[in-house]
N, C-alpha and C positions, 0 to 999 in steps of 0.2 A: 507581504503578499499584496501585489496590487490586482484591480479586477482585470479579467482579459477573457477570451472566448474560452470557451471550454472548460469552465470550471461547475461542478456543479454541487449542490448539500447530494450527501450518501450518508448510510448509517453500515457497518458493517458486520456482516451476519455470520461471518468463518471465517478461519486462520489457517491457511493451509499449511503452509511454510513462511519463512521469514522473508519472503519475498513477493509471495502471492495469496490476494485472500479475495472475496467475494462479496457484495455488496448491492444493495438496495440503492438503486441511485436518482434522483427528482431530477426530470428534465427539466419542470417548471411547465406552469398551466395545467397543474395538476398529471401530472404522463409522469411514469416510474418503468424505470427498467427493473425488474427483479434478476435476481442471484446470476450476477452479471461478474466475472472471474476478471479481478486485474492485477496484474504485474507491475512492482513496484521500478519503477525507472533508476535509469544510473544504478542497481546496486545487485548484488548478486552474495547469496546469502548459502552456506554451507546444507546439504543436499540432507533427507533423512533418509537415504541409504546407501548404504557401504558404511565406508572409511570416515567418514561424514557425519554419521547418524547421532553422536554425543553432542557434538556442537551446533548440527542442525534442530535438534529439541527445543536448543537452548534458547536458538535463535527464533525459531516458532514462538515458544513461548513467550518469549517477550515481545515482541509483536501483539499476540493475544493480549498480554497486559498493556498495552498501548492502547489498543484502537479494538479489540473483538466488541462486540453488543455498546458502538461509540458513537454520535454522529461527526463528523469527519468532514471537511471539503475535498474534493476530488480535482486537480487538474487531468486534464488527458492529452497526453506530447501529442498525436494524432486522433482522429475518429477513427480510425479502424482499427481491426483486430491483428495482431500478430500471426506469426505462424502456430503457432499452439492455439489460436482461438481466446486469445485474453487482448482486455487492452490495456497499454502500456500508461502507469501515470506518477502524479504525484500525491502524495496523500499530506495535506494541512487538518492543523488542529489546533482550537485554542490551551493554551497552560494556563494553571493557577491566575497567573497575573494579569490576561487578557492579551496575552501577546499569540500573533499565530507562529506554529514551528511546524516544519517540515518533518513527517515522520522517516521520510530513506533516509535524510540528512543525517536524524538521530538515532538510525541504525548504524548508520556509518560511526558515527563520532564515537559510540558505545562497544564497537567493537562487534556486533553481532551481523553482521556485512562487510564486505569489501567493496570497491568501485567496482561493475560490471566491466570486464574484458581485461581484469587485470590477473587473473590466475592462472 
């Protein structure tokens, strides 16, 4: 992860689904956005209802054990909001070892996501 604009420290406060959660986010100079909804970029994670609703738990879930009550860095692909009122990002975090990893990356690799726009 190298620095670039739009990255910011968030901690995260809800899991909604395996795609979008909610978050406390530090603009810096002391300024906090509160319970601020973002949507995880490139990924697109099985829905919690219908036909969906088994796999989407699942996928919720583990998101939750990722990142719920975590502090987190946040990139954001633009400043502004989407059509649903979320903003679109990436969410990093350090592992055990001190390395940062990409959490859509490792929804993806883990199987509880798909690439967005491929179903």
């Amino acid at each position: 992860m190298e620095e670039k604009l739009y990255f910011y420290k968030a901690h995260v406060i809800k899991v909604y689904d395996g795609d979008t959660c909610t978050m406390n986010i530090d603009l810096g100079l002391h300024t906090w956005v509160h319970k601020e909804k973002i949507r995880l970029a490139r990924i697109d994670a099985p829905e919690l209802r219908g036909d969906e609703r088994e796999q989407g738990l699942k996928s919720r879930d583990y998101l939750r054990e990722l990142i719920l009550n975590k502090d987190v860095f946040l990139e954001t692909i633009r400043d502004k909001k989407g059509k649903y009122g979320r903003y679109l990002g990436e969410i990093w975090m350090l592992n055990d070892s001190g390395e940062y990893i990409n959490i859509n990356d490792k929804m993806l690799d883990d199987g509880y996501a798909i690439p967005y726009g491929t179903n």
